[in-house]
C-alpha positions as CSV (number, residue, x, y, z in Angstrom):
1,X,0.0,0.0,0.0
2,X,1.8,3.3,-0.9
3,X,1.5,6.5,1.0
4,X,-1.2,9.3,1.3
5,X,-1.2,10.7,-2.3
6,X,0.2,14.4,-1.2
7,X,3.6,16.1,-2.5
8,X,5.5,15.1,-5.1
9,X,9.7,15.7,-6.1
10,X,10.9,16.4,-9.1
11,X,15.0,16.1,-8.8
12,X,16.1,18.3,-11.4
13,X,15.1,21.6,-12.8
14,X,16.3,21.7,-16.1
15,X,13.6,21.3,-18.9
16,X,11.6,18.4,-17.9
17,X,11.9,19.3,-14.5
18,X,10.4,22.8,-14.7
19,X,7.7,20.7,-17.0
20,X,7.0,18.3,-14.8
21,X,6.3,20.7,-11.8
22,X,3.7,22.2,-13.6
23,X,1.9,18.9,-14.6
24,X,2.0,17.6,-11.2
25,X,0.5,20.2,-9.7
26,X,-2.1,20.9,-12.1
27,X,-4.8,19.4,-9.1
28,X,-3.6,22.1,-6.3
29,X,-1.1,19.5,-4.8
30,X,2.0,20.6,-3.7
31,X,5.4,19.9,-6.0
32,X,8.8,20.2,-4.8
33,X,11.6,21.4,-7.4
34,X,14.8,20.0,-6.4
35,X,18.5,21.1,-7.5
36,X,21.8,22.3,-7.2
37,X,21.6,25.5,-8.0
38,X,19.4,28.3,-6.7
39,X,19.8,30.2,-10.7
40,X,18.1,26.8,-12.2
41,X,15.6,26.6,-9.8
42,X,14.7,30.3,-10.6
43,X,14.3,29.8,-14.4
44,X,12.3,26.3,-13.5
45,X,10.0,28.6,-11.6
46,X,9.7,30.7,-14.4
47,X,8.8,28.5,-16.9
48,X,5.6,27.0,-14.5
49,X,4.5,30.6,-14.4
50,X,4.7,30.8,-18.1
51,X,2.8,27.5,-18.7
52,X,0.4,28.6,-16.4
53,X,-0.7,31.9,-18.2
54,X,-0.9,29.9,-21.2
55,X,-2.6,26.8,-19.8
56,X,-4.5,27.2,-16.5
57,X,-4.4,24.5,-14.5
58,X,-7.7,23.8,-12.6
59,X,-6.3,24.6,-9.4
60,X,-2.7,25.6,-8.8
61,X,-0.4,23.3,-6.6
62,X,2.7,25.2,-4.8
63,X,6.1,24.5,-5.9
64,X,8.6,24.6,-3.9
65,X,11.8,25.2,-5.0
66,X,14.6,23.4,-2.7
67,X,18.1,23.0,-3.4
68,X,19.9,19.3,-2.5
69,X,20.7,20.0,0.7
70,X,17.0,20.1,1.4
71,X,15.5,17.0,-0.3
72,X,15.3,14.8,2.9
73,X,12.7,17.4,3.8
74,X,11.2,17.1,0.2
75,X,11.0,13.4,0.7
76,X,9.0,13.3,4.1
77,X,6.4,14.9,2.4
78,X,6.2,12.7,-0.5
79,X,4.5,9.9,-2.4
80,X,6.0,10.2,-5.4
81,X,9.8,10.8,-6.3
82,X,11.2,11.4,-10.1
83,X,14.5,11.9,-11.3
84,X,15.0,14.5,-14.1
85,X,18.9,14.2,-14.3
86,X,20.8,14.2,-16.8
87,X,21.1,11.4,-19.3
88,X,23.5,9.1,-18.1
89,X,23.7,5.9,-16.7
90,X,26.5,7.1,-13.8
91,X,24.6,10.1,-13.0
92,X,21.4,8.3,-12.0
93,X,22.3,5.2,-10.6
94,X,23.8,7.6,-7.4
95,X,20.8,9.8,-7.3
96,X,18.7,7.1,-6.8
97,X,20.4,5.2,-4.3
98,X,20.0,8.6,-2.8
99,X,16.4,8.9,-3.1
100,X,16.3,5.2,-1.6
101,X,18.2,6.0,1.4
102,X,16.3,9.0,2.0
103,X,12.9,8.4,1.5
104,X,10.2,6.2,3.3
105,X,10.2,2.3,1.9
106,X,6.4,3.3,0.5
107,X,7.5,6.4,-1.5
108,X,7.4,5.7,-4.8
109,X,10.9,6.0,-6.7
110,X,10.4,6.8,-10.9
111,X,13.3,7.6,-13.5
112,X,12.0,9.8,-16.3
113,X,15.1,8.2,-18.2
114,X,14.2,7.3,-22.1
115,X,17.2,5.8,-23.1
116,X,17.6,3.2,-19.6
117,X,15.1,0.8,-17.8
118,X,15.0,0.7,-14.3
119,X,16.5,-3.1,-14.2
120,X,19.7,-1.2,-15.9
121,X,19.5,1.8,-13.8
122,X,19.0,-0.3,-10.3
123,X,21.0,-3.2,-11.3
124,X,24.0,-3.9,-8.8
125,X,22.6,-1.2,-6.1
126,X,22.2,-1.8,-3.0
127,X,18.2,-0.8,-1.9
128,X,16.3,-0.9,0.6
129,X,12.8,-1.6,-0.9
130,X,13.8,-2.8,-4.6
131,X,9.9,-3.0,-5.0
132,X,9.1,0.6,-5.8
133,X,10.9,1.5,-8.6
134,X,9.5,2.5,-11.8
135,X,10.0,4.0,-15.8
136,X,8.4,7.3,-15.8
137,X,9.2,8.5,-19.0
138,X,7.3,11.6,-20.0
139,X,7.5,12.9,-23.6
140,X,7.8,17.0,-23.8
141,X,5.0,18.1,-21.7
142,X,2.5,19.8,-21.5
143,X,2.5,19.7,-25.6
144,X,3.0,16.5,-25.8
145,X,1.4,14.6,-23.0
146,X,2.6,11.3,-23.5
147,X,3.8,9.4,-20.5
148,X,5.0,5.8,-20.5
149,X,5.4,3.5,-17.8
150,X,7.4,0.7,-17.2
151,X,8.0,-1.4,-14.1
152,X,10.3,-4.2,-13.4
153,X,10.0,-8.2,-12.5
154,X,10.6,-6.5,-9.0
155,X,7.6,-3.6,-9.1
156,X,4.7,-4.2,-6.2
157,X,1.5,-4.6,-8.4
158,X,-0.3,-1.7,-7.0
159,X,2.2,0.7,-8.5
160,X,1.2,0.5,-12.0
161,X,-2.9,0.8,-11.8
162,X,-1.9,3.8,-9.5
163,X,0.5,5.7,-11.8
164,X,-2.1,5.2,-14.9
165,X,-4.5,6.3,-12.9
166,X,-2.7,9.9,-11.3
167,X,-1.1,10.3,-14.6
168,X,-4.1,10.7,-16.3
169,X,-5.7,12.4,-13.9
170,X,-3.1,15.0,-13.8
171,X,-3.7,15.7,-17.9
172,X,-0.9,12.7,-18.7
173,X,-1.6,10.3,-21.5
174,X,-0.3,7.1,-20.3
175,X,0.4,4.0,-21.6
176,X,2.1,0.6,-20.0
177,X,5.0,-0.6,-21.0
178,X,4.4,-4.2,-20.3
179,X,7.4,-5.8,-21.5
180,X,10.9,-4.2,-21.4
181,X,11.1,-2.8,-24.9
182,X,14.3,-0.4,-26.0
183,X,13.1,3.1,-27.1
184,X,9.6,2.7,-25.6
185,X,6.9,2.4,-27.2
186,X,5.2,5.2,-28.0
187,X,5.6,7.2,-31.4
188,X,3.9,10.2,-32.9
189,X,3.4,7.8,-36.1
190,X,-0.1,6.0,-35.1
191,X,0.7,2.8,-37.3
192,X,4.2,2.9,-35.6
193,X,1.8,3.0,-31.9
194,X,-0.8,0.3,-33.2
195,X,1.7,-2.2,-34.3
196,X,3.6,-2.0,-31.0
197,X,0.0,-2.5,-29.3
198,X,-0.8,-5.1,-31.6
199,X,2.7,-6.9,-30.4
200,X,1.5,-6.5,-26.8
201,X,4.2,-4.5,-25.7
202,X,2.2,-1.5,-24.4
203,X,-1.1,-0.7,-23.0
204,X,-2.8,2.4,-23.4
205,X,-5.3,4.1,-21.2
C-alpha cells in the first residue's frame, strides 16, 4: 500500500523538470523542485508561471523550490519521487540510491530516463525496498502529453494501476509498457503506436 497521495519531487530543474512541476500540480497538490543551483531553480520557476498563463491548470499546486541539501525534507512529504537528471547511466544510478536511502520504503521511486530501464538503472545497487521502482518516462510536456510506464519483475503490483490512474488524472496520457522494450513504445506515427499495441508490448489508457 503506498503513502497518502500528497507532494510530489521532481529532482532536477532543467527542462523536464520545470515541466513536470507544472503537470504535477495541475490538481492544487504541492510539488517540490529540487537542484543544485538556486539560478536553475529560478528559471524552472519561471517556466511554470509561463505554462500557467498559457494553460490554466484547474487549481494551482505550490512549488517549492529546494536546493539538494534540502531534499530529505522534500522526501518526508512525498508519495511520489522522479529523477529529471541528466542522461546518463552514472549520474542516475547515485541519485537514486539517494532517493532510496532517503525516503520512506512506500515512497514511490520513478526515473523519467528514455534511453535506460529501471532493471539497468538499479541493477547492482544496494536498496532498501527494490519493490518501488519504476520507468516514468514523459515525452515534452505539457504539448505532448505522452507518459509511459514501465516497471520491473521487482515492481509491487499496485504501482502500476496507480500511476495510470494519477497520470491521467493530472492531464498525462499514459500508456504501460508491459514488457521491457528499447526506445519505448510510443511514437507520434499511429501505425508505428498500433503495431507495438498489436505486439503486446504497451497498454494504453
Amino acid at each position: 500500500m503506498t503513502r497518502l497521495l500528497n507532494a510530489v519531487t521532481l529532482l532536477g530543474a532543467g527542462t523536464q523538470g520545470s515541466r513536470l512541476a507544472y503537470m504535477w500540480s495541475r490538481l492544487g497538490r504541492p510539488v517540490y523542485l529540487v537542484d543544485k543551483t538556486p539560478t536553475q531553480l529560478n528559471l524552472a520557476l519561471a517556466t511554470v508561471q509561463r505554462l500557467r498563463a498559457s494553460n490554466p491548470p484547474s487549481e494551482e499546486g505550490k512549488v517549492i523550490s529546494l536546493t539538494a541539501d534540502d531534499l530529505d525534507k522534500a522526501l518526508h512529504n512525498s508519495w511520489l519521487a522522479i529523477e529529471c537528471v541528466s542522461e546518463d547511466l552514472e549520474c542516475k544510478r547515485p541519485v537514486m540510491a539517494e532517493l532510496d536511502r532517503k525516503s520512506d520504503p512506500e515512497t514511490i521511486i520513478a526515473s523519467n530516463s528514455s534511453s535506460y530501464s529501471i532493471s539497468e538503472i538499479c541493477k547492482g545497487l544496494n536498496l532498501k525496498a527494490e519493490d518501488r521502482f519504476v520507468n516514468l518516462h514523459s515525452f515534452w510536456p505539457p504539448g505532448t502529453q505522452a507518459v509511459e510506464i514501465m516497471g520491473s519483475s521487482q515492481t509491487r503490483a499496485d504501482i502500476i494501476p496507480l500511476l495510470m490512474r494519477e497520470t491521467q488524472d493530472h492531464g498525462f496520457h499514459p500508456f504501460h509498457v508491459r514488457k521491457s522494450s528499447n526506445g519505448y513504445t510510443f511514437n507520434h506515427h499511429q501505425r508505428e503506436a498500433l503495431y507495438v499495441l498489436e505486439m503486446d508490448i504497451a497498454a494504453g489508457h
